[in-house]
GUMISE-811476 format. One record per residue (C-alpha): residue number from 1; residue in one letter; y, z, x. Coordinates in steps of 0.001 Angstrom, whole numbers, plus 524288, in hexadecimal, padded with zeros to 5 digits. Layout:
GUMISE-811476
NUM,a,Y,Z,X
...
end
This chain:
GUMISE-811476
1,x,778EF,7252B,7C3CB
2,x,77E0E,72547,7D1FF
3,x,78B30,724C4,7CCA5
4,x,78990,730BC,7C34C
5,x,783C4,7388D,7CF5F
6,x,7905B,734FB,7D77E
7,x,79943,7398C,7CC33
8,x,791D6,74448,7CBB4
9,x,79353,747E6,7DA05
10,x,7A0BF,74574,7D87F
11,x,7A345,74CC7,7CF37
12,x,79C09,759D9,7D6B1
13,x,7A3FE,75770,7E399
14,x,7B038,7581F,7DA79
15,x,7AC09,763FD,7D500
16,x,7A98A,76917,7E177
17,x,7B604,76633,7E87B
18,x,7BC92,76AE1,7DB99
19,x,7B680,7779A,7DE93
20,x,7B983,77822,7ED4A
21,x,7C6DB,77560,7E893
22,x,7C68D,782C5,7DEF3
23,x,7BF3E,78A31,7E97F
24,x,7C9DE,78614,7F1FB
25,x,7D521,78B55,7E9A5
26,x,7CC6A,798B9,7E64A
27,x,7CAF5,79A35,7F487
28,x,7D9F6,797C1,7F781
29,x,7DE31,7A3C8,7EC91
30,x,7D44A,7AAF1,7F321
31,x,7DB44,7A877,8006D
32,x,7E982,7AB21,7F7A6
33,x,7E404,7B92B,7F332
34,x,7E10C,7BCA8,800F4
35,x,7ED29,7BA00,8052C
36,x,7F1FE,7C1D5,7FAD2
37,x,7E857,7CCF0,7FC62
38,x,7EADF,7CD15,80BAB
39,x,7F9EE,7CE7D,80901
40,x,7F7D6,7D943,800CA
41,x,7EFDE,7E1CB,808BC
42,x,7F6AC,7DF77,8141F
43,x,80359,7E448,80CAB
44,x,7FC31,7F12E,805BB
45,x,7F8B5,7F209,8155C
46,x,80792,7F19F,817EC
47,x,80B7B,7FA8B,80CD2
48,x,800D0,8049A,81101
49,x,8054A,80555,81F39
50,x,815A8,80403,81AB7
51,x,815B5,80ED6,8123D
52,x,809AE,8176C,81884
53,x,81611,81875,823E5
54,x,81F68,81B0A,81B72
55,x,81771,82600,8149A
56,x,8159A,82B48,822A0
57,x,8244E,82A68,823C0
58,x,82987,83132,8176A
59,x,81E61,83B09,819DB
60,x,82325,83E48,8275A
61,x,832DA,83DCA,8230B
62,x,82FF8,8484F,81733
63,x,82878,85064,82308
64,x,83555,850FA,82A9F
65,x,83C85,85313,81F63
66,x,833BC,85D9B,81C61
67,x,8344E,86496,82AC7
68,x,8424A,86232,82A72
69,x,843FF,8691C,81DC2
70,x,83A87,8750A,820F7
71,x,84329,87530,82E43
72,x,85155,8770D,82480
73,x,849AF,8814D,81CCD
74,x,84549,889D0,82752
75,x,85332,887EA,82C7A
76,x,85A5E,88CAA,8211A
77,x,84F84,89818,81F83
78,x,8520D,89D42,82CF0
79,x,86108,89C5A,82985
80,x,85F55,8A47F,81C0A
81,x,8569B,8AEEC,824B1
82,x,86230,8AFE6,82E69
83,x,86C09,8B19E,82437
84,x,863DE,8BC44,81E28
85,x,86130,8C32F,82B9F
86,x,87091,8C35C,82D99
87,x,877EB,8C7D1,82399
88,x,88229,8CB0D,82B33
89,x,883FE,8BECA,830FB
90,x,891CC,8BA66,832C3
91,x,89800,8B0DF,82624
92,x,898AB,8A38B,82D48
93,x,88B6D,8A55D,83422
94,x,8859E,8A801,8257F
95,x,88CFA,89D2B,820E0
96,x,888FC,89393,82B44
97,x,87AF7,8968B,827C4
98,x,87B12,895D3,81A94
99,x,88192,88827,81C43
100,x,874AA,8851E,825C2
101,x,86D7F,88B51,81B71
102,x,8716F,88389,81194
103,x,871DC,875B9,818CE
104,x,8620A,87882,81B8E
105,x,85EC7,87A97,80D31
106,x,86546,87087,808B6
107,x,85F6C,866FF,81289
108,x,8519C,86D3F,81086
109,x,8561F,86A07,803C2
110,x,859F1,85B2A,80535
111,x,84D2A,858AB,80B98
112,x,8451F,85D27,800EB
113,x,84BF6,85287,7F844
114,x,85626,84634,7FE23
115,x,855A8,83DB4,7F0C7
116,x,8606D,83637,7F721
117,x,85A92,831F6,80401
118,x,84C5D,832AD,7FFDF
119,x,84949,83927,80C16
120,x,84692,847CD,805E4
121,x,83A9F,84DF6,80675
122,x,837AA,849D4,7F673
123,x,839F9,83D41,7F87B
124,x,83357,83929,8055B
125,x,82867,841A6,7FE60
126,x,82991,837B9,7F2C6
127,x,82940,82CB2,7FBD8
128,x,81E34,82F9C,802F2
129,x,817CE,831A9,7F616
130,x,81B99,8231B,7F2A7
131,x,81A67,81D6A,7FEE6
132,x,80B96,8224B,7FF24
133,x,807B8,81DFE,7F230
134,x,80B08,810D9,7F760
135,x,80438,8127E,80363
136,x,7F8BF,815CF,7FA35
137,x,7FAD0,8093F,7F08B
138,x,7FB50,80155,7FCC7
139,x,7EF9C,80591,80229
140,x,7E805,80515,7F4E4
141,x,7EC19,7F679,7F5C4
142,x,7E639,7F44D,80455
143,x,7D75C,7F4EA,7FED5
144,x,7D83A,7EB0F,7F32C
145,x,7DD8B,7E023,7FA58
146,x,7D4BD,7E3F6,806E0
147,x,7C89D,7DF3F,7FF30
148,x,7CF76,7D693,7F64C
149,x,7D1CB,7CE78,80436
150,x,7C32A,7CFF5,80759
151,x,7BF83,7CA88,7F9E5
152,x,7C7F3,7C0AE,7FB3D
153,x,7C395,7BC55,8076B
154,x,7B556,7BCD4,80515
155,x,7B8ED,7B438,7F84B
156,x,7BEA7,7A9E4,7FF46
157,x,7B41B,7AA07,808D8
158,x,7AA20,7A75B,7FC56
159,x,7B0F9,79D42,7F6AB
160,x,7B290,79606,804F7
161,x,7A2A5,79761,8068C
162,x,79FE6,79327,7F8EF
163,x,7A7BC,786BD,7FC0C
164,x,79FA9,78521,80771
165,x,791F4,78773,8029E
166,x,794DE,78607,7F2F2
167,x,78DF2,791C7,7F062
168,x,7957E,79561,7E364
169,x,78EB0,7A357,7E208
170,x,7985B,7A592,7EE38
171,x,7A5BC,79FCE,7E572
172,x,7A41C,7AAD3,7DAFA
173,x,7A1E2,7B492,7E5F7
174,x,7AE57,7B1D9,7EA66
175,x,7B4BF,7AE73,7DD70
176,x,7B15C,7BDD7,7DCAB
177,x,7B550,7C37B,7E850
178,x,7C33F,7BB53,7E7B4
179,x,7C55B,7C08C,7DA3F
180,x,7C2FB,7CF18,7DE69
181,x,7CA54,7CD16,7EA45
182,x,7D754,7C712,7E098
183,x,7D49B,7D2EB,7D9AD
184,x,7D60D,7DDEA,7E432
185,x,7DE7F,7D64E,7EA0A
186,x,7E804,7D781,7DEF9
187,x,7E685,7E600,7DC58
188,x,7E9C1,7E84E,7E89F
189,x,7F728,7E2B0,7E6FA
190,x,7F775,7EA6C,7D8A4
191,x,7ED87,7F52D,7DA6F
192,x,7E95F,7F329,7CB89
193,x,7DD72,7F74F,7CE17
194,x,7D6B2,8049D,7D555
195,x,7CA82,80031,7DC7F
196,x,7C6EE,80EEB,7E0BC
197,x,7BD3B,80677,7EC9E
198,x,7C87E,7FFF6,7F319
199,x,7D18F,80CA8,7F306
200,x,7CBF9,81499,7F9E2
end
């Protein structure tokens, strides 16, 4: 009978070493998915700051673009109003105007639209327009992984106390909170999913 008990008690510390083992592992992806969930919210941090300068940038080249352009324009107007008040102006002064007049326009012109260089007024527009969509993808990124790290944390926390004390109420607490976690924690490296709380 002595013999059965000891098997028996044998058999329960194996058991429970097994688990410690398995707990051990669970708590180790935990640790893994942190990792992973820190990386990425430290890089939609990155992208959000990168590109939030270079919106500020493009913004403030199409501005003097813009003032440069309006500058041309009033230029060439003043130069059509002097040609008008002076009809009588002598040939080669006319002519030399009309050659400023024309160089203005077509520069006002060029700045409205440089598909060559990029650096027009339409497409620094369009790039701005790109370059804050991004901001905005990065920054709808910043949230899930946020509390997907907190979740994660808390998880592996759990699992460590329910080693301790063996309270297993505690394991499927964090079994929870570590799958949630995985779960934000992956949409917000794909943004499947709209969670209207965390994008605010």
């Amino acid at each position: 009978m002595a013999d059965a008990a000891e098997l028996h008690e044998s058999i329960q510390e194996a058991r429970e070493k097994g688990g410690t083992k398995w707990l051990g592992v669970y708590i180790a992806c935990l640790a893994v998915f942190l990792a992973l969930c820190n990386m990425g919210g430290s890089n939609a941090m990155k992208d959000m700051i990168n590109t939030n300068v270079e919106v500020t940038n493009t913004w403030a080249f199409f501005q003097a673009k813009n003032i440069r352009q309006t500058e041309f324009r009033l230029a060439a107007d003043r130069l059509e109003i002097d040609l008008a008040l002076n009809p009588t102006m002598p040939e080669a002064a006319r002519k030399n105007i009309e050659t400023k007049l024309k160089r203005y326009r077509e520069t006002a012109d060029r700045y409205e639209s440089e598909p060559a260089t990029g650096d027009g007024k339409k497409e620094l527009t369009a790039k701005a327009l790109q370059l804050t969509a991004e901001r905005t993808k990065a920054q709808r990124k910043d949230p899930y992984f946020d509390f997907a790290e907190a979740l994660l944390q808390i998880a592996i926390v759990l699992a460590s106390v329910m080693i301790i004390t063996g309270v297993r109420s505690l394991l499927f607490v964090s079994l929870a909170m570590g799958a949630l976690g995985t779960l934000l924690m992956v949409n917000g490296f794909t943004l499947w999913l709209t969670i209207g709380l965390l994008e605010h």
